[in-house]
N, C-alpha and C positions, 0 to 999 in steps of 0.2 A: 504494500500500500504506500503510495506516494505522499509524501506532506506538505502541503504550500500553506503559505503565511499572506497574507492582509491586515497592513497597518496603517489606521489612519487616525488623523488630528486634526487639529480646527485650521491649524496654514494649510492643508491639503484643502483647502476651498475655492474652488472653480468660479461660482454665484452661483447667481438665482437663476433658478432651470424655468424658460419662459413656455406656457404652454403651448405655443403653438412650434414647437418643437415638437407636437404629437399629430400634426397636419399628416393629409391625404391628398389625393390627388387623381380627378376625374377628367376624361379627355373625350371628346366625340369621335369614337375607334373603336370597331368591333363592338364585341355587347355591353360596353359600361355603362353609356346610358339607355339605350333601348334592350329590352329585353334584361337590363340589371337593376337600376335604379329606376325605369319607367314600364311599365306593362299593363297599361288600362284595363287589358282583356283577364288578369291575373285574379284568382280569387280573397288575395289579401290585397290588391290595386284598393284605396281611399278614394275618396270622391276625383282627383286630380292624376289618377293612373300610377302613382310612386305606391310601391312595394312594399308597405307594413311591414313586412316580415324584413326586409333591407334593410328598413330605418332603425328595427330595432337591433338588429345587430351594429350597425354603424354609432349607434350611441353606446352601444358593451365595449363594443370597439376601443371607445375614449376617444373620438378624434377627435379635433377641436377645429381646426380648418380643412377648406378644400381648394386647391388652383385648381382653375377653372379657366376657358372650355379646352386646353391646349399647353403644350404639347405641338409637335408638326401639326395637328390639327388648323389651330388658331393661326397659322401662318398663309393658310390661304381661305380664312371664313372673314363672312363679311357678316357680322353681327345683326344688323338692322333686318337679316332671314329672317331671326329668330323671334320678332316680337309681334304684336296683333293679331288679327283673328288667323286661326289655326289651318285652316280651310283656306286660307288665300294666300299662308307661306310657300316658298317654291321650293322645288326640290334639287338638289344641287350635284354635281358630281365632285367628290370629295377626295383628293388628289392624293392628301398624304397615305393614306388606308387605302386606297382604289374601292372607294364604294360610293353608293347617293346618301348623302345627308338629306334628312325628311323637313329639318329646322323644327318637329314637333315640339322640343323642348331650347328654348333661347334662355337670355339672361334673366327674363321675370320666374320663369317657372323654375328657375334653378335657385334662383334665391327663394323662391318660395321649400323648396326641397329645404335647403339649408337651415330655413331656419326652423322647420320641422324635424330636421336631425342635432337641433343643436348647434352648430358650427358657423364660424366664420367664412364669409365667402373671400378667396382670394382671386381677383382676375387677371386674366392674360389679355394685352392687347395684341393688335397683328401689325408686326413691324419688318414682314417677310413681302407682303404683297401689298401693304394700305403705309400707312402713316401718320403725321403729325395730325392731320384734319380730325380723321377716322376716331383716332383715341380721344380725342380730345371731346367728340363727340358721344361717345359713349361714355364718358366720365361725365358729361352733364346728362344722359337719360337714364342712368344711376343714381347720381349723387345728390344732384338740385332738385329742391323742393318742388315747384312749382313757378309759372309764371312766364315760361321760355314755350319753342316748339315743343324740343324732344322734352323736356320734364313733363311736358303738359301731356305729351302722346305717349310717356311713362304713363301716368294717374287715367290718362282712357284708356290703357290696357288694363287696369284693374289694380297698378301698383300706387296708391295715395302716398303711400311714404316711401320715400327715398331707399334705396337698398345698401346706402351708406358704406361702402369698399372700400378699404382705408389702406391697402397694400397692393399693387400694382406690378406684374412683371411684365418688362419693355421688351417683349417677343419672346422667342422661343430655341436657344440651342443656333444661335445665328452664326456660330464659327462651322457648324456641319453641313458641308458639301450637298447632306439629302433635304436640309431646310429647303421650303420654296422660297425664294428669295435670299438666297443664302449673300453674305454680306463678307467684305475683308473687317478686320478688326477695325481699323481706321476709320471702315467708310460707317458701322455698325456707329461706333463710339460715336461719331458725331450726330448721328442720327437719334441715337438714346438721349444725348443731352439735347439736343432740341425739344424731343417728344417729353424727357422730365421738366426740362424749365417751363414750357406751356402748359404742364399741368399742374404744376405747383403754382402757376398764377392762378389757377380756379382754386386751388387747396393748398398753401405751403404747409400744412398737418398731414399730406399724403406721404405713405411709402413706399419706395419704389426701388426695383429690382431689377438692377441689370444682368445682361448673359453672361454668365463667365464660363469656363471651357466645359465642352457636354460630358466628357470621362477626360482621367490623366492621360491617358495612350494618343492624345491629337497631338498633330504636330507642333499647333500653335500653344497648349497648354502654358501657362506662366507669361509667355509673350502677349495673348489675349488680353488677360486679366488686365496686364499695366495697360494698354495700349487704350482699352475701353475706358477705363476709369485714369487716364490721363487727360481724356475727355471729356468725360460725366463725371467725375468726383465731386465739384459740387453739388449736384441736383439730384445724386443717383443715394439711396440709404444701404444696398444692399449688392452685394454682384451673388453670384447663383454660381451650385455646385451640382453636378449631376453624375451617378453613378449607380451603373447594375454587375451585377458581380453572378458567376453562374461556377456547375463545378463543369472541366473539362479533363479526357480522358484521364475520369476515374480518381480526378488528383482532390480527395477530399480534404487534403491537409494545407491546401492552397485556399479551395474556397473556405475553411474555417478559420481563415487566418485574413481574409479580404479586409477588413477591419483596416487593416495597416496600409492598404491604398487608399481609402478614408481617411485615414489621420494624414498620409501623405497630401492630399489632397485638400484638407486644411486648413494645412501649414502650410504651403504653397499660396492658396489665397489671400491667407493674414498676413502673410509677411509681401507680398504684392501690395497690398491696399495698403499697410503700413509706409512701405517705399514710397510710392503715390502720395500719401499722406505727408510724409519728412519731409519732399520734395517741395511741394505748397507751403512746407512749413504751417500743417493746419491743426487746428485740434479736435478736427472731425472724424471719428472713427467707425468705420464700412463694413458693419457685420457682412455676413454670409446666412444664404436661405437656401438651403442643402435640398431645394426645391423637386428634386427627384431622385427616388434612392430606391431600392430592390433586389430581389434576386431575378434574372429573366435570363432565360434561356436559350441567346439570344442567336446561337452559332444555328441548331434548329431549325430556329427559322427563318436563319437568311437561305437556306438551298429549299424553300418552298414556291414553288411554280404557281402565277398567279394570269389567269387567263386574261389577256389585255382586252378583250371583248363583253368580260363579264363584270358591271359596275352592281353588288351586291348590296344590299341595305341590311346595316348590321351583321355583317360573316362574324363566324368565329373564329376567331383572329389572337394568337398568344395565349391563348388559357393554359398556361404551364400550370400542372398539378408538382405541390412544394413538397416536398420531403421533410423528416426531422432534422434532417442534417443544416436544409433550406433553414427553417426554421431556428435553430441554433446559432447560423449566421445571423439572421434578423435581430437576435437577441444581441449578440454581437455590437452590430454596427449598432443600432442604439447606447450601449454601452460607451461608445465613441463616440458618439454624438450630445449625451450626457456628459461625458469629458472635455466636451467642449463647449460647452451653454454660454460660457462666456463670451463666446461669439460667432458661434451658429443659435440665432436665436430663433430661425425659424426651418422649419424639415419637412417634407412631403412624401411621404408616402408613398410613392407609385405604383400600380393606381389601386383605387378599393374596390371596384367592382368587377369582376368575369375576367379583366386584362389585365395579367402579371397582378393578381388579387391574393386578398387575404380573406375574399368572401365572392362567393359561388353560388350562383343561381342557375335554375332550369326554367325555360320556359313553362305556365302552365303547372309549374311544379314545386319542388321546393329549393329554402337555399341554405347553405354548411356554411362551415367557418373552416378555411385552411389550414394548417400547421400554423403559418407564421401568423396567423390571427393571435393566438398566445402569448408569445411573447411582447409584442404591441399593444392589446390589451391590459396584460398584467401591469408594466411598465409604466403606463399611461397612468395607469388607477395609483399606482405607489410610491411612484416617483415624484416629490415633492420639494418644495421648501431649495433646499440650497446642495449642487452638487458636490461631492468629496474626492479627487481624484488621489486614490489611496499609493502606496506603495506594496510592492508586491515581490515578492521569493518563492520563486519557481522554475522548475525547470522550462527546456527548449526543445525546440525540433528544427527540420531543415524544411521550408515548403521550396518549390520549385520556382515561384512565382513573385516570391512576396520575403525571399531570404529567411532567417532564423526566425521563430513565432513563440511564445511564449505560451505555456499549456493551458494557465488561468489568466484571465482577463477578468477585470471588475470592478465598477463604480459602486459610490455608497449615496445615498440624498437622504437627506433629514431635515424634517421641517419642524422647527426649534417652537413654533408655538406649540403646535399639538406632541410634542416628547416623541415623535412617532419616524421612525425612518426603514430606511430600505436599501439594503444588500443585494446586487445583482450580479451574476457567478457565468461564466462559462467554464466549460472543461471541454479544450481542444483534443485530447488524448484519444485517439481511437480502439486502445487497445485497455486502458487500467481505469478505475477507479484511483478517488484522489482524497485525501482527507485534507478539508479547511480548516486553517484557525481564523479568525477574523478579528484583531485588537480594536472593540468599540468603546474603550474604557472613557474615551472621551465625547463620550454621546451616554455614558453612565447606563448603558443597554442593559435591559434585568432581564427582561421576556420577549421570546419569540412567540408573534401573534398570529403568523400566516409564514409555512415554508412551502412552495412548490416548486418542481423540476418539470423538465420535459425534454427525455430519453426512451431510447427504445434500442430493445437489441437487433432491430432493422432499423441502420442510419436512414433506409431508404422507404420507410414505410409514408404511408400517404393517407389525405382524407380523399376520398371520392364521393359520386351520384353513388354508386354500389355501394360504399362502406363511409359515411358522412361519416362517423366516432370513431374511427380506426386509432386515431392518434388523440390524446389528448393530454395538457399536464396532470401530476399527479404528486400526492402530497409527498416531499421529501420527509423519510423518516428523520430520527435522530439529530436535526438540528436543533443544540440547546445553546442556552447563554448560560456562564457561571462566573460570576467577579467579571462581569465585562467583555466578558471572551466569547465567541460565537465559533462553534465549531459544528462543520456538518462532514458527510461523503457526499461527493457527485462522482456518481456512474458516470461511463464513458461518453464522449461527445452530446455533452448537455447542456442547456441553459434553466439557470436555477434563481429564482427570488426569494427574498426570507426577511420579511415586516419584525422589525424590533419595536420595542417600547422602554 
């Protein structure tokens, strides 16, 4: 049996973990919104065709926000589809997916979604095929009250009060060759600070999000970053980080360790915006909105054949079925992303419904929660108050991908009002069990309130339509507190929580 150690103290404090660092992210692509979160014909459809049975998983979920409509999506939609009578929106050929967009659901009925689930809406303008005008235009038939056209032709679609948006991302992934309207850095950057300085004359209270590189493997990575926001650094509050991580021949020890292209990734962008920032001599500092992040499986489905003659409405498009292994990575990058609070203050999800999801529906039918539904869930509910980036004694391993990896990974949050915190554990090991100690002497930890795991001695087991419960957490034995000390075992290739008081 192996023994690793976790110690932490009140300097090991990161900040305040912001909630929308638990955001998701829905895109008009395959079946997220139709047949996911919309099916009028469904027998739990509400008066307004969203999925009852959705919403309530999506609020177990914990998510707090959603970007919205896009994604390559929003790079070639022209929003103004999507609003007024239903019967008279046109149907579109929808470039980035290869399908027709119906426009059944636009920005009214998605905020209406939103706030029947809870969450914040966060929106995508299109800075691939439209521009300054476009956004600007759709920031006042959101935002303004009344008293203009579009406000006014908002409140006669049925929306009286404002849908109030207060986060903005200035297109979508504009360094990638597959965007429509793909852009050099240069030409991007100047484009974003135009489109944020004319919207902060409608709002200087908005927040706004520029692109920064789609994964670390572009070529422009690092060069992006400064070159946009040597641009837009005044106008811009945010640049954006994107990354999906998948396992590839068989190399489980790579994708459990992806985590560390994450932290790669950053640190790259903080210390970019930092530079940017020395340079100005400013004392403005450019968080990060880790605006898409996941496991997808993505080699799959690029050698899938897509017949140029067939524009399908809603296909089923990416439904990777996640593993424990999938799942344990989620648990993971969270982990990391909680080590980071301090300035990724906002995270997305990608995406919550049917595409590369953590929640699965059937037409007509019913819908599961995926493996990595658990970890996100759990996380969400118990991650509080102020991150603890602990110190840690454990051994290594060699991944192929990602260099030496450490076997335990693990953030601590504790929220100093309610005496209550929480211990988040992986265990990389594919082969042992591991015994924790965990030093919480300085959070005076008496009782453990809630310990759960999620392992399986199939790294590869799944939830499916067949077998929705196949996989689920399950209470870790034997975690106790004594004098402060928190000590459990996590079985092999696991993600484990454990609520103190």
């Amino acid at each position: 049996m192996h023994i690793d150690s976790v110690t932490v103290d009140h300097s090991a404090a990161v900040g305040p973990i912001n909630r929308r660092l638990f955001g998701a992210f829905v895109e008009h692509g395959g079946r997220s919104v139709y047949d996911g979160l919309y099916e009028p014909g469904h027998p739990l459809a509400d008066d307004d065709g969203f999925r009852t049975d959705v919403l309530d998983l999506v609020r177990e979920l914990g998510v707090t926000t959603v970007r919205y409509p896009g994604g390559n999506f929003v790079s070639g939609y022209r929003w103004e589809d999507g609003i007024g009578p239903r019967d008279k929106r046109p149907r579109r050929l929808e470039l980035a997916w290869h399908s027709v967009e119906t426009n059944q659901i636009g920005v009214d009925e998605f905020a209406t979604w939103c706030r029947r689930a809870g969450v914040e809406l966060m929106m995508a303008v299109n800075l691939g095929t439209r521009g300054i005008q476009e956004a600007l235009d759709l920031l006042e038939y959101t935002n303004h009250p009344a008293g203009t056209t579009l406000s006014d032709q908002r409140v006669a679609n049925g929306a009286a009060t404002p849908h109030g948006v207060r986060m903005w991302c200035l297109g979508n992934e504009m360094d990638g060759p597959w965007q429509i309207g793909h852009l050099s850095a240069d030409d991007y950057g100047k484009l974003a600070a135009r489109t944020a300085a004319a919207m902060k004359m409608f709002d200087p209270g908005l927040e706004l999000v520029a692109c920064g590189s789609s994964w670390t493997g572009m070529p422009t990575f690092g060069d992006w970053e400064r070159t946009v926001l040597e641009h837009s650094f005044e106008w811009v509050d945010y640049i954006s980080c994107h990354a999906y991580y998948q396992e590839r021949q068989q190399d489980l020890g790579s994708l459990l360790a992806s985590s560390m292209d994450m932290q790669l990734f950053i640190d790259t962008a903080k210390a970019t915006a930092d530079h940017v920032r020395n340079k100005r001599r400013s004392k403005k500092t450019i968080n990060i909105s880790f605006d898409e992040w996941n496991i997808w499986y993505i080699d799959e489905h690029a050698g899938a054949e897509r017949d140029p003659q067939a524009w399908p409405t809603a296909p089923r498009i990416i439904e990777d079925v996640y593993t424990v292994a999938d799942a344990v990575t989620v648990g993971s990058l969270l982990i990391t992303l909680l080590k980071n609070c301090d300035r990724v203050t906002s995270a997305s999800l990608a995406q919550l419904v049917n595409v590369i999801a953590p929640i699965m529906t059937e037409p007509q039918g019913p819908s599961w929660r995926q493996t990595t539904f658990f970890p996100f869930a759990t996380t969400a509910r118990l991650a509080r108050g102020t991150a603890y980036r602990p110190s840690i004694t454990t051994t290594t391993y060699e991944t192929e991908r990602h260099g030496d990896a450490d076997h335990i990974d693990s953030v601590i949050t504790y929220a100093e009002e309610d005496a209550a915190g929480a211990v988040f554990l992986i265990n990389r090991d594919q082969l042992n069990a591991r015994t924790i100690t965990v030093d919480l002497r300085a959070f005076a930890a008496s009782t453990v309130t809630e310990a759960i795991v999620l392992a399986d001695e199939n790294h590869h087991a799944a939830n499916t339509l067949a077998d929705p419960e196949r996989v689920a957490p399950r209470v870790l034995k034997a975690a106790n507190v004594e004098d402060g000390r928190l000590t459990a075992v996590l079985p092999p290739v696991c993600w484990a929580a454990i609520a103190f008081h």
